[in-house]
N, C-alpha and C positions, 0 to 999 in steps of 0.2 A: 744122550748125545748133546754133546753141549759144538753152538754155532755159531760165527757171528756172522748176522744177515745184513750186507750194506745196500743205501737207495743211495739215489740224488744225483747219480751222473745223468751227463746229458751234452748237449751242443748248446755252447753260449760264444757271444760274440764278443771280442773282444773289448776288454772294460766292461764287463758286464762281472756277476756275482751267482755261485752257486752255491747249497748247502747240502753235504753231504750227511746219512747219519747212519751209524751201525749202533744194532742192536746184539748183546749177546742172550743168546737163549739156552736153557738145558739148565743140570741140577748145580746151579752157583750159591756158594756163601755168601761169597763177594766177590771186588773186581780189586786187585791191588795198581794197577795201572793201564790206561789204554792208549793208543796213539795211531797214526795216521803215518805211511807211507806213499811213493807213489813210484812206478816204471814208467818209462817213454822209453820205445822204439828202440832200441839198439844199445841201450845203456842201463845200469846197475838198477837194481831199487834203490831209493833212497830215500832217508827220514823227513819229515815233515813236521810232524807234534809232536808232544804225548801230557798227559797230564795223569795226577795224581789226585789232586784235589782242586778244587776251584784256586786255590792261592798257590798250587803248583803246577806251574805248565812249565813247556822248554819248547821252543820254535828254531827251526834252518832258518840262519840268515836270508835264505831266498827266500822265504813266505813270510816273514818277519814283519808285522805293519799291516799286511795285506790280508791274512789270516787268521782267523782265532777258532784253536778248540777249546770245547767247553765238555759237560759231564751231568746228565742228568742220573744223579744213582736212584733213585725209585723204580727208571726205567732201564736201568743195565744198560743204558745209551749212551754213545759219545757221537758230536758235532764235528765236523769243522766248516765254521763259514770261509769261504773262499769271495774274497772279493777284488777287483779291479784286475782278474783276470787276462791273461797275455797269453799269445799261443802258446809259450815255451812252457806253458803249463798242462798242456797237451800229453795226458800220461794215464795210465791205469792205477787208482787209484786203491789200496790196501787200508784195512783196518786190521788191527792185531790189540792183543790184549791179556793182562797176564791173569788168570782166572785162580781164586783159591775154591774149588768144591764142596758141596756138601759133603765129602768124605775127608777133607780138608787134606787133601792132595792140590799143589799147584801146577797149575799149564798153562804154555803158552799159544794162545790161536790167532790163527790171520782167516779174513774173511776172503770172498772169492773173488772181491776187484769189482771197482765198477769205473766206466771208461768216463771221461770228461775231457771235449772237443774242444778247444777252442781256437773259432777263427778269427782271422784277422783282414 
């Protein structure tokens, strides 16, 4: 069964900074890319990150500066710090990630969401 398990949400206060981290677990070769999504309330999901390699990322204009994922591969992990937070940040947060398997089959998984508050 392969998973990705996300932490790190939570209630922060406006201008304040949270770090989110998914772990993918189960029978992986490797990871060919992971990234970060998020929903708010009434509107689409929408992209956020994703990286490749440490010298490959791609960021939304809206997290752009405020944001950085990172990629620890020892631990099948991916970051993103969240910093100088604003309400409109206020959304269910997704990790997804495109998984090659030990039977060297590729997939793609989204984690289960984790919520980050933030008031103002």
């Amino acid at each position: 069964q392969v998973q990705l398990v996300e932490s790190g949400g939570g209630l922060v206060q406006a201008g304040g900074s949270l770090r989110l981290s998914c772990a993918a677990t189960g029978s992986i070769f490797s990871i060919n890319a992971m990234g970060w999504y998020r929903q708010a309330p009434g509107k689409q999901r929408e992209f956020l990150a994703s990286v490749r390699s440490s010298t490959n990322t791609n960021y939304a204009d809206s997290v752009k500066g405020r944001f950085t994922i990172s990629r620890e591969n020892a631990k099948n992990t991916v970051y993103l710090q969240m910093n100088s937070l604003k309400p409109e940040d206020t959304a269910v947060y997704y990790c997804t990630a495109v998984l090659i398997l030990t039977s060297r089959s590729t997939i793609a998984v989204w984690g289960q969401g984790t919520l980050v508050t933030v008031s103002s």
